[in-house]
Structures are given as C-alpha cells and as structure tokens.
C-alpha positions as CSV (number, residue, x, y, z in Angstrom):
1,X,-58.5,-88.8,5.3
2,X,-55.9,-88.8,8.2
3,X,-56.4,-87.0,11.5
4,X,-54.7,-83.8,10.5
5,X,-56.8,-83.3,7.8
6,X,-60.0,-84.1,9.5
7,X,-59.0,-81.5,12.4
8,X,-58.2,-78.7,10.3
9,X,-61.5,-79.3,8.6
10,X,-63.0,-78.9,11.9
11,X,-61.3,-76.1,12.9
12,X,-61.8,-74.3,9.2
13,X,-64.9,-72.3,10.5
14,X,-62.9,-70.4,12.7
15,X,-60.4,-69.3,9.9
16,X,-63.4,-68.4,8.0
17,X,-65.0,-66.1,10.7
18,X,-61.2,-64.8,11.0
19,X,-60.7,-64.5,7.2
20,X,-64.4,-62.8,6.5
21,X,-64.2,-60.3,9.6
22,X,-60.3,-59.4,8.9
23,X,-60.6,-59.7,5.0
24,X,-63.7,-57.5,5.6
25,X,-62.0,-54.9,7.8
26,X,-58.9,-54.4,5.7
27,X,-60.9,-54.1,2.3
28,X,-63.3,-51.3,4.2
29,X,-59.8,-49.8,5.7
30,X,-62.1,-49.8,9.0
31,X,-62.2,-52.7,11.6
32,X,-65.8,-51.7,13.0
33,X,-67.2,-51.6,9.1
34,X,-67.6,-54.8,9.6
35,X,-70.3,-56.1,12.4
36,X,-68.8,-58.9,13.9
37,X,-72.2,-60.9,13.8
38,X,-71.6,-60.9,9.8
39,X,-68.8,-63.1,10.2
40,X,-69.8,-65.8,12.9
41,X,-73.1,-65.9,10.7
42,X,-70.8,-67.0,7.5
43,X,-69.0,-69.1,9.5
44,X,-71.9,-70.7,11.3
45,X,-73.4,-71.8,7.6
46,X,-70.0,-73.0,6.3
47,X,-69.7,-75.1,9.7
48,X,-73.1,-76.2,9.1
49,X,-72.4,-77.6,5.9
50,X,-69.3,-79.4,7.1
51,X,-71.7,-81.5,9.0
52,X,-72.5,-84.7,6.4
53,X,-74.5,-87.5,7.2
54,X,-77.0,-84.9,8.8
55,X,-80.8,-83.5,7.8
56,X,-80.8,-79.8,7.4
57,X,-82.9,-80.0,10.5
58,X,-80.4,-81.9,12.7
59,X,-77.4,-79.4,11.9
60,X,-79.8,-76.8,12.8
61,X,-80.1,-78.1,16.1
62,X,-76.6,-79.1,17.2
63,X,-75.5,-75.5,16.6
64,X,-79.0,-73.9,18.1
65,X,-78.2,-76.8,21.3
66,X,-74.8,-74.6,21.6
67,X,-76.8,-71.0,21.2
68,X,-79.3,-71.7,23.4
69,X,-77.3,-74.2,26.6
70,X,-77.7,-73.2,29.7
71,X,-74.2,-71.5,30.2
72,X,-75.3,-69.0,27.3
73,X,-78.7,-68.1,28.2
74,X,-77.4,-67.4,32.1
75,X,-74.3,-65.3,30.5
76,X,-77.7,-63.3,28.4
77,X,-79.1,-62.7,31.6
78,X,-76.4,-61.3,33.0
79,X,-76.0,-58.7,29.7
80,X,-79.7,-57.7,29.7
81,X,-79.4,-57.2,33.9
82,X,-76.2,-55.1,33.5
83,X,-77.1,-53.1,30.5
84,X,-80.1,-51.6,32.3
85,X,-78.3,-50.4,35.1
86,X,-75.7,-49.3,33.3
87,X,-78.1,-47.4,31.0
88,X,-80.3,-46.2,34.1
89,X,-77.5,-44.8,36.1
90,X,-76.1,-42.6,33.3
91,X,-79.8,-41.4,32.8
92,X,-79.7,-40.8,36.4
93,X,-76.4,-38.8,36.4
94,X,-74.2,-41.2,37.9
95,X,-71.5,-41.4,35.4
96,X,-71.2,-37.3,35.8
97,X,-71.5,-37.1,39.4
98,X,-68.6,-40.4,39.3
99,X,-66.3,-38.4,37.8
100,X,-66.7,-35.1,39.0
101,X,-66.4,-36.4,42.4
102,X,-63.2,-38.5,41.8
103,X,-61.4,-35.7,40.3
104,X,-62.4,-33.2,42.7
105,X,-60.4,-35.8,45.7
106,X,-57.4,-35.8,43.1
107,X,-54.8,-32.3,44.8
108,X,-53.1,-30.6,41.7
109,X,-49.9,-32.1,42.7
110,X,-51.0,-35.7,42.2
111,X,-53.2,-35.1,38.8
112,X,-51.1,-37.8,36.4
113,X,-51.6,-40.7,39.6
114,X,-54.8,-39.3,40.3
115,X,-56.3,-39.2,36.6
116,X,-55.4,-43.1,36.5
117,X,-56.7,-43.6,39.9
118,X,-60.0,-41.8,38.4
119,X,-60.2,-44.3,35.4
120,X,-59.2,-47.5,37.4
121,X,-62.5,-46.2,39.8
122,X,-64.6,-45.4,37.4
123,X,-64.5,-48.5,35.5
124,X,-64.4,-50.6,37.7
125,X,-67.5,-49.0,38.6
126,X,-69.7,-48.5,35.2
127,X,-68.0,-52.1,33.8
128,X,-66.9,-50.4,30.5
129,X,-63.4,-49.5,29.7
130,X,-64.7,-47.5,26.5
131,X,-67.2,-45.9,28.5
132,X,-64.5,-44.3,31.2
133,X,-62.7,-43.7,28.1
134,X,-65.7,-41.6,26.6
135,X,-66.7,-39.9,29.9
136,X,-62.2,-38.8,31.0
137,X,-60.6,-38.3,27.9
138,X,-62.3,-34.4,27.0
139,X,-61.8,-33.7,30.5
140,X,-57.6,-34.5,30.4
141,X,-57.4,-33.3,27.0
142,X,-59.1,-29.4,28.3
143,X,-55.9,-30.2,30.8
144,X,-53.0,-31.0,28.8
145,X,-52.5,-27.3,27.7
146,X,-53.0,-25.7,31.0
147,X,-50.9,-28.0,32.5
148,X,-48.3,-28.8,29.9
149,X,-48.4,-32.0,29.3
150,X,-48.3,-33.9,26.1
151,X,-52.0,-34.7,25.3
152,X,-51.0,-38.3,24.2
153,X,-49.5,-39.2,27.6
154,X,-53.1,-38.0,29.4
155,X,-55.1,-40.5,27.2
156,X,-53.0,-42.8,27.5
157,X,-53.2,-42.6,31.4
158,X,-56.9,-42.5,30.9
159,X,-57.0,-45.7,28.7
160,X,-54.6,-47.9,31.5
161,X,-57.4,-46.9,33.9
162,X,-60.2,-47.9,31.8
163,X,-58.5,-51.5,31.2
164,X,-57.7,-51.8,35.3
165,X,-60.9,-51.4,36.3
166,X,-62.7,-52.9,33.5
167,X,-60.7,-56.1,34.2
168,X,-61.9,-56.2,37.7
169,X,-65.3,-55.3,37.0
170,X,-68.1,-56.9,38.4
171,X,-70.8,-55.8,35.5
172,X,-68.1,-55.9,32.5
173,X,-69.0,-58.1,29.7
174,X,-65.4,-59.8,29.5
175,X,-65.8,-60.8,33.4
176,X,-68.7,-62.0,32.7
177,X,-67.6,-64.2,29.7
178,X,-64.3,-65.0,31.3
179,X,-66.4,-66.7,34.8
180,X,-68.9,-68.5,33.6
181,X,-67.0,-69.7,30.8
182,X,-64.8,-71.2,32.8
183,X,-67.9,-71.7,35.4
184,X,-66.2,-69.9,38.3
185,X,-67.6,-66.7,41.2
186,X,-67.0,-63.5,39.9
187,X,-65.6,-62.8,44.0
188,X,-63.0,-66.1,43.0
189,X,-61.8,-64.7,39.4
190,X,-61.9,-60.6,41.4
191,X,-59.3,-61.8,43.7
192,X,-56.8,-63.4,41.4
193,X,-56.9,-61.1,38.8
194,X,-56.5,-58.7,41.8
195,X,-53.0,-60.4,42.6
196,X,-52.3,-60.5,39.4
197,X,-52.2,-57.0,38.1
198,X,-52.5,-55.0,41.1
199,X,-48.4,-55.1,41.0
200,X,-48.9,-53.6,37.5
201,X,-51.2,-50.8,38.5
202,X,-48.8,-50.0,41.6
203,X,-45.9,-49.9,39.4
204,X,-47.7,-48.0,36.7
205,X,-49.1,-45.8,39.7
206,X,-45.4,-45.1,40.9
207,X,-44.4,-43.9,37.4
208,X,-47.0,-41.4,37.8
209,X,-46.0,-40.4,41.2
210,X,-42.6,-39.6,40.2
211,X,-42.7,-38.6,37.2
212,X,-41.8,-35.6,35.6
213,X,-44.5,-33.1,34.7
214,X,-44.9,-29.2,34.6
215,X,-47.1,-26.6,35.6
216,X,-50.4,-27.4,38.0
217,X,-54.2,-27.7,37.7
218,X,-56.6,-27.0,39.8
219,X,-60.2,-28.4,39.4
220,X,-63.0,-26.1,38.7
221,X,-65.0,-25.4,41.5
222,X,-68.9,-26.7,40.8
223,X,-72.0,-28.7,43.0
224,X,-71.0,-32.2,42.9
225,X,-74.6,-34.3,43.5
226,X,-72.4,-36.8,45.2
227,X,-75.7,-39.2,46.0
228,X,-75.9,-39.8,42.5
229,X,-72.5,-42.1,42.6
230,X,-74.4,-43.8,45.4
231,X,-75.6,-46.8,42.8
232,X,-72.2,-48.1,41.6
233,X,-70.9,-48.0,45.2
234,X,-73.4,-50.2,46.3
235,X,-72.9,-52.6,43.1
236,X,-69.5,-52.8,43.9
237,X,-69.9,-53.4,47.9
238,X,-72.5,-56.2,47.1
239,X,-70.8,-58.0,44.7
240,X,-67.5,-58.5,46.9
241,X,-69.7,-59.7,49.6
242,X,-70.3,-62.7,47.0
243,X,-73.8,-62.4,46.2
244,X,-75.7,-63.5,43.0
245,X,-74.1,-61.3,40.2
246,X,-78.1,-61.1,39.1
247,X,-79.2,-60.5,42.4
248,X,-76.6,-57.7,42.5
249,X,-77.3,-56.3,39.4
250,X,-81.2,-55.8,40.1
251,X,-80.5,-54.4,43.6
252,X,-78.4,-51.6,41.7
253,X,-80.8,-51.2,39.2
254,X,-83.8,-50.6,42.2
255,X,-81.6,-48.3,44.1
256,X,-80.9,-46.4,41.1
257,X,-84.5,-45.5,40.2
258,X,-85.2,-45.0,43.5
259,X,-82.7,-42.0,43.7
260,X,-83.7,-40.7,40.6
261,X,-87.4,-40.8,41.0
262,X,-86.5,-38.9,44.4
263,X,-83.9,-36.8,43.2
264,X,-86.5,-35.3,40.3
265,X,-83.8,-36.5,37.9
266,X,-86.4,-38.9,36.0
267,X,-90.0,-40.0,36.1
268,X,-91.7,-43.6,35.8
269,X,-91.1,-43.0,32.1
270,X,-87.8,-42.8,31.8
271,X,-87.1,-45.6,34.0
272,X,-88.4,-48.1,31.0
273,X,-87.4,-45.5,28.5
274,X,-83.5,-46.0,29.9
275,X,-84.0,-49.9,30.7
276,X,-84.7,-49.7,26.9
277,X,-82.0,-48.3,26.1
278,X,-79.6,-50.4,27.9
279,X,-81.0,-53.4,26.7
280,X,-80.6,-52.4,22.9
281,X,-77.3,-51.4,23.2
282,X,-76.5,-54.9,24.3
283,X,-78.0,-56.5,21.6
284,X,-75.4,-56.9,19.3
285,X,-73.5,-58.8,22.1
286,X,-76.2,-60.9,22.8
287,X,-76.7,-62.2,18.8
288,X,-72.7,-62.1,18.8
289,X,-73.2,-64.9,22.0
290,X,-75.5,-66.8,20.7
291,X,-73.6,-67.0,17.3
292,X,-70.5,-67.7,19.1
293,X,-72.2,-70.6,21.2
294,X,-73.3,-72.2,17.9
295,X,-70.5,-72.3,16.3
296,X,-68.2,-73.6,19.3
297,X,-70.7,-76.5,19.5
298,X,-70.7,-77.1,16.1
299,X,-66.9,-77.1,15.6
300,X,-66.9,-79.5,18.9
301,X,-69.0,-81.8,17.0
302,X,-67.0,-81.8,14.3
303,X,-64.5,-83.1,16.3
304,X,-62.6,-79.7,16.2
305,X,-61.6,-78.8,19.8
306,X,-60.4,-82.6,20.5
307,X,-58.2,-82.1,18.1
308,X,-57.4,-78.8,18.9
309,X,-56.4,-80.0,22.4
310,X,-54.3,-83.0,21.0
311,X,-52.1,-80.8,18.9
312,X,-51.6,-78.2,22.0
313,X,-51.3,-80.7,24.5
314,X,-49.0,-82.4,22.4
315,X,-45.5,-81.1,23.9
316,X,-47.5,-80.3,27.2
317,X,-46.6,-81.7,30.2
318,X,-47.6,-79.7,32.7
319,X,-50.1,-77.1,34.5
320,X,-47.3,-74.3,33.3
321,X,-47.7,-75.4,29.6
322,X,-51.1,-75.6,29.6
323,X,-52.0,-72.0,31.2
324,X,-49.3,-70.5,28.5
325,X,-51.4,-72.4,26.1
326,X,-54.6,-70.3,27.2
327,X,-53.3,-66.6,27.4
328,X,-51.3,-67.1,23.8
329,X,-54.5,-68.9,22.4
330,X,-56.4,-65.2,23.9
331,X,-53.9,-63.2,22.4
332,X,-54.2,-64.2,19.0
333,X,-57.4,-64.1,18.8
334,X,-57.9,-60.9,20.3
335,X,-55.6,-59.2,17.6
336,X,-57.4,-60.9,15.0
337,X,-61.0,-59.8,16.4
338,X,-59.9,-56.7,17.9
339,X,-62.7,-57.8,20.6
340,X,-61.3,-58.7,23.9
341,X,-64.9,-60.3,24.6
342,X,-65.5,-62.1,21.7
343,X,-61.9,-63.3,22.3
344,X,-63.3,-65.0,25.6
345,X,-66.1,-66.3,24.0
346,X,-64.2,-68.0,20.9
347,X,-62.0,-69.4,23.6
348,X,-63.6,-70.2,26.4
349,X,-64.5,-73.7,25.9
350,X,-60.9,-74.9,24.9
351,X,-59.4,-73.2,28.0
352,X,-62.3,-74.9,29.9
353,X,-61.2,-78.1,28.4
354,X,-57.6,-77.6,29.4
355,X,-58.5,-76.7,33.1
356,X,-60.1,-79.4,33.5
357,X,-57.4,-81.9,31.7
358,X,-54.5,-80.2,33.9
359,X,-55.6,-79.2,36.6
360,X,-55.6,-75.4,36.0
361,X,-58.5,-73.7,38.9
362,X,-61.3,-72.5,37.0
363,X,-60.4,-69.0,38.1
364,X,-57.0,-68.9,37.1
365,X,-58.1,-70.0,33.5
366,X,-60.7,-66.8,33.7
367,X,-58.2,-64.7,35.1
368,X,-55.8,-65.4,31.9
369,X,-58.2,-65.5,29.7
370,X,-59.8,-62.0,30.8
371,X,-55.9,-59.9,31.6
372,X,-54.3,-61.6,28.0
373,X,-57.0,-60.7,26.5
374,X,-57.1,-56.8,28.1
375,X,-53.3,-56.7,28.0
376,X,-53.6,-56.9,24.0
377,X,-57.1,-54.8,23.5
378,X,-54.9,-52.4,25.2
379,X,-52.5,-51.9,23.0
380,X,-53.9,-52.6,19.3
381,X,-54.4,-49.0,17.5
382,X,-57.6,-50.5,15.9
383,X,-59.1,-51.7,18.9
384,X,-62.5,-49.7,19.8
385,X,-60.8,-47.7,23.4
386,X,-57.7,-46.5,21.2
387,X,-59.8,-45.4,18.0
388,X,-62.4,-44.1,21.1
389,X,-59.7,-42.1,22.4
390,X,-57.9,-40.7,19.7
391,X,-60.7,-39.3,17.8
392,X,-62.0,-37.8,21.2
393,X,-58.2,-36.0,21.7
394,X,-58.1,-35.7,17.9
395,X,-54.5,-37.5,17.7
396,X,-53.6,-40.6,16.1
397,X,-53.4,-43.8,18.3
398,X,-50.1,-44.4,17.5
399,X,-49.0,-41.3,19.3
400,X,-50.9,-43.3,22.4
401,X,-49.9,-46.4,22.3
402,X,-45.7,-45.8,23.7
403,X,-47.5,-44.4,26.7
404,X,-49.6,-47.0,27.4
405,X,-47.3,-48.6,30.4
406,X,-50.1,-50.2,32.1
407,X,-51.1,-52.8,29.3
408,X,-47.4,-53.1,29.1
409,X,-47.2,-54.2,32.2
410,X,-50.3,-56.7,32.4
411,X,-48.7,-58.5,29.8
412,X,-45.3,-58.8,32.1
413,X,-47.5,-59.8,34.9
414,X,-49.6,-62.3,33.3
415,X,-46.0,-63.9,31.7
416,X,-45.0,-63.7,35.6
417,X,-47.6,-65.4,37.0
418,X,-47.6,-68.5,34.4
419,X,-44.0,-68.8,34.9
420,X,-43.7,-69.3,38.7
421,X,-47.1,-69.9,39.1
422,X,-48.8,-67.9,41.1
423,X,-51.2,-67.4,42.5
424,X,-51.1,-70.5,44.3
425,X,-55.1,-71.8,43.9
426,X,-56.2,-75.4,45.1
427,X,-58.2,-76.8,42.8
428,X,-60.3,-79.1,45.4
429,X,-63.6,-77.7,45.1
C-alpha cells in the first residue's frame, strides 16, 4: 500500500464523523437532530478498528491517552469553572441587569450602533454568542415596528455583536479551545484577535452610524439593579490583568454569590442548585472534548496528521502559506459541523503542528483558528445563533444573513491579516 493510500486511511475517521453527523442532519432535515457526540462515537470505533496489530485493550488506551492528556482535562476545567458562573450569574440577574443597563446608555439617535455595541458588551461579557443572541433579539424585534426598521437588519446587528464579543471572550468555549490548543494566554490570543477585527467592528460600527434609518426609540423607563452587572465586570477586568483563567473564573463565581446572597436574590441553595445547572449544561461539550481528544490521538497514531501535514505542506514555503492553511482547514470544517468549537477542537492539533513547523506564534494560530472559525458560524443559516435568532424574530435566516456585515467583514480581515501579515508577533518565547 503506497503512502496516499495509507494517509487517507488514516484520515478516513474524520470523513466518517463528517459523513454520519452531515448524512444524519440532512436525512432528519435538522442539523441539531443529530447530537454531535453520536458521530465522534462512530468514528472513534471505526478509528479503533483501523488500528491492527493491537489488543482490544491497547486501542482502548491510545484513544483514552488522547481523552484524558493533560491539555484536555485543563481545557474540562476550564468548561466546568465557566459554566458555573455563567449559570450563577443569570440566577443572580446579571444577564438582565447587563442588558437593561447597556441599552439604557444607548440615546435614541444612536440605537442601530448602540444595539451592536450592546451585543459586542454583552458577549464579551457572559462568553456566549447564542446567549446575547437569546437575551437582545425580543428586545430589537419589540423595536423594529416602533422604529421602522426592517426586523431582519435588527437581528442581524444583534448576531455581529454576539460573534464580536464572543470572539474576544475570556469565558467562551471557542477561546478556550483556540488557546490552549495552540498552548497560548488567553491576554496573548485577546490582543491579536483584538487587532485583528477591531477594524471590522469599527467599520461595521460606522455603517451603523451613518446609516439610514427612520423614526426614533426611546427606552422604557424601569429600576436598573446595576450591582448585579458587577460580576462580569470584574471577570473581564481580571482576566486582562493576565491572571489564571481558573483563578478568574472562581473569583467571579465568589463575588457572584456574594451579591446574590446579599442582594436577597438567592439563598445557600440556589447557589449549588445554579452551579448544577451550569455544569450540566456543559456536559455535552465536555463528552464532545473528550471524544474529540480520542480520536485526534488515534488518527495521529495512525499516522494521519503526518500525512496530513505532508500533503499541505507540500506547495508551502512559507509562514503566509501555512497560516492560509489553518483558517481554510477552520472553515471547512466549521461548515461541515456547523460548530465553531468543535471546529477548533478537530483542528487544533494540525494547526499546532504547523506553528510549530513554520514558525507561526502560537497566538496567531489561535487567533485564526477562533475569527475563521466565527467568521463562517456567522454566516451559515443552520448554524445554532442564526436558527437562535430567526425562530426568536420568527423570520427565516436567510432574510438575516445579507445583513450580517460584521462576519462579512471578519472574513476580509482575517484574509488581510494572512496576506501582509500582521500582526507582527515574535515568536521567541
């Protein structure tokens, strides 16, 4: 068997979790039919069975040695750390008290700019673009009548937000994939994604400056508990200071029951009750991370990603070729996954490998891999924040998506900044 052969073999248990999850969705008519863990499962047993020579008990451990390395069980931490906060402070109020505070700073003049400033905030802030999306997209579609503007346009202003913010997040689960896949401070990766798409949101921002829209809107006077949004603040402050991302995390989370205890808005109960629930809604990330672990380590074992990065490399002769390499090898992933983090996670370890080979700055390499990997979750109408906000506006995404200028233009950024190469990052440690 020639080398070809052998490394598509090795590479064939990624077109099965591709062909099961996508051959899956389109038979059900509904990407989120079909759980995600379903697929890496059946393609963690078909990898397992590519690996000959080996005891059942041996191809057990080479892909629980991927589930379980160190990288993995850190990234884990990080999941079970941020979905309690994020769980406690909505118990708390914070998301609420978030929003109604941002939009009451927003005059009726500036409502388009203000909206996506809202969203860029508020994500950034809670770490979820779907949540922002969740928590915005009533309150601009209650708007779009009284101030006569197309609903569509609204959510899509609301979904650019989201994607700004939850790019730079310190507590979203792509960041978190995207640095310590590629082994790198989430302060590093904020401030070159920063340089990145911060033209994007500016122009974006200008377009809603200056745009054309009608009629006015004034927000409705109510008691804004504005010590609630205390919690996210301090997340955010903390984190750019460079500390411990855990560390962060379970200051936030104290803080947090602190105010709520005193605030009368829970008791000592709710406080597990909501840790609770944050942790159990982050456990289908968690198995989907520990799947995805395997089955990287089993493919590399196989031989799979050194062939992988022969082919790529092939025509490759520079830092350039190699970063296009990583956003394109993002991209197509993420449309067939329709996951921007699981997009991360399938291609971590290559882009990781390709760093390292060309001398790409480990956060450059998470920077592309988290903004191409935003920049096309941003625009796919089956992607969870689209189907999120068009069933909450009751529209189709389709009508969203020729509003969406801010994806648009991450995706023009991230193509700017491979091609002249900025940012300019040394990679001496």
């Amino acid at each position: 068997m020639n080398s070809a052969n052998r490394g598509t073999i090795a590479l064939s248990p990624i077109f099965v979790l591709l062909l099961t999850y996508l051959g899956g969705a389109l038979l059900a008519g509904d990407f989120y039919r079909v759980p995600i863990a379903v697929a890496f499962v059946a393609a963690g047993i078909y990898g397992a069975l590519l690996l000959r020579g080996r005891s059942l008990k041996e191809r057990i451990n080479i892909f629980s040695n991927g589930a379980a390395n160190s990288d993995i069980m850190y990234m884990i931490w990080i999941f079970c750390m941020a979905g309690i906060f994020a769980s406690s402070a909505k118990a708390m109020g914070s998301v609420d008290a978030t929003v109604a505070l941002t939009l009451r700073c927003i005059p009726g003049e500036f409502l388009p700019a203000g909206i996506f400033i809202a969203a860029c905030f508020i994500s950034m802030a809670i770490g979820t673009s779907v949540g922002t999306i969740v928590a915005l997209t009533p309150v601009v579609t209650t708007m779009a009548p009284q101030i006569g503007c197309p609903t569509p346009w609204l959510v899509a202003i609301v979904v650019g937000g989201a994607f700004f913010g939850d790019n730079l997040s310190f507590i979203s689960d792509t960041t978190i994939a995207a640095t310590q896949s590629q082994r790198c401070k989430m302060s590093d990766k904020f401030r070159t994604n920063l340089i990145i798409v911060l033209p994007a949101a500016a122009i974006t921002l200008c377009i809603y400056l200056f745009g054309n829209h009608t009629g006015d809107f004034q927000t409705p006077e109510q008691a804004i508990e504005w010590y609630k949004a205390l919690p996210y603040l301090l997340v955010i402050i903390l984190a750019l200071t460079g500390m411990n991302v855990l560390l962060v995390l379970l200051t936030g989370i104290i803080f947090t029951d602190i105010i709520g205890i005193a605030s009368g808005a829970f008791d000592t109960l709710a406080i597990f009750t909501s840790a609770g629930g944050g942790l159990n809604s982050m456990c289908e990330l968690i198995l989907v991370t520990l799947l995805a672990g395997g089955l990287m380590n089993t493919i590399k074992e196989l031989g799979g990603f050194d062939y992988l990065i022969k082919v790529l490399t092939k025509n490759i002769s520079s830092k350039r070729g190699a970063e296009s390499v990583i956003a394109l090898l993002t991209m197509l992933t993420n449309l067939c996954t329709a996951n921007n983090t699981i997009a991360i996670l399938t291609t971590g370890n290559i882009a990781r490998e390709l760093s390292q080979k060309y001398g790409i700055s480990p956060r450059k390499s998470a920077s592309l891999l988290d903004t191409s990997s935003c920049f096309v979750q941003g625009i796919i109408p089956y992607g969870a924040q689209l189907l999120m906000a068009s069933g909450l506006a009751a529209i189709s995404p389709i009508e969203i998506i020729p509003h969406l200028y801010y994806p648009l233009m991450t995706g023009i950024m991230v193509a700017l900044s491979i091609a002249t190469g900025l940012p300019k990052i040394s990679t001496k440690k």
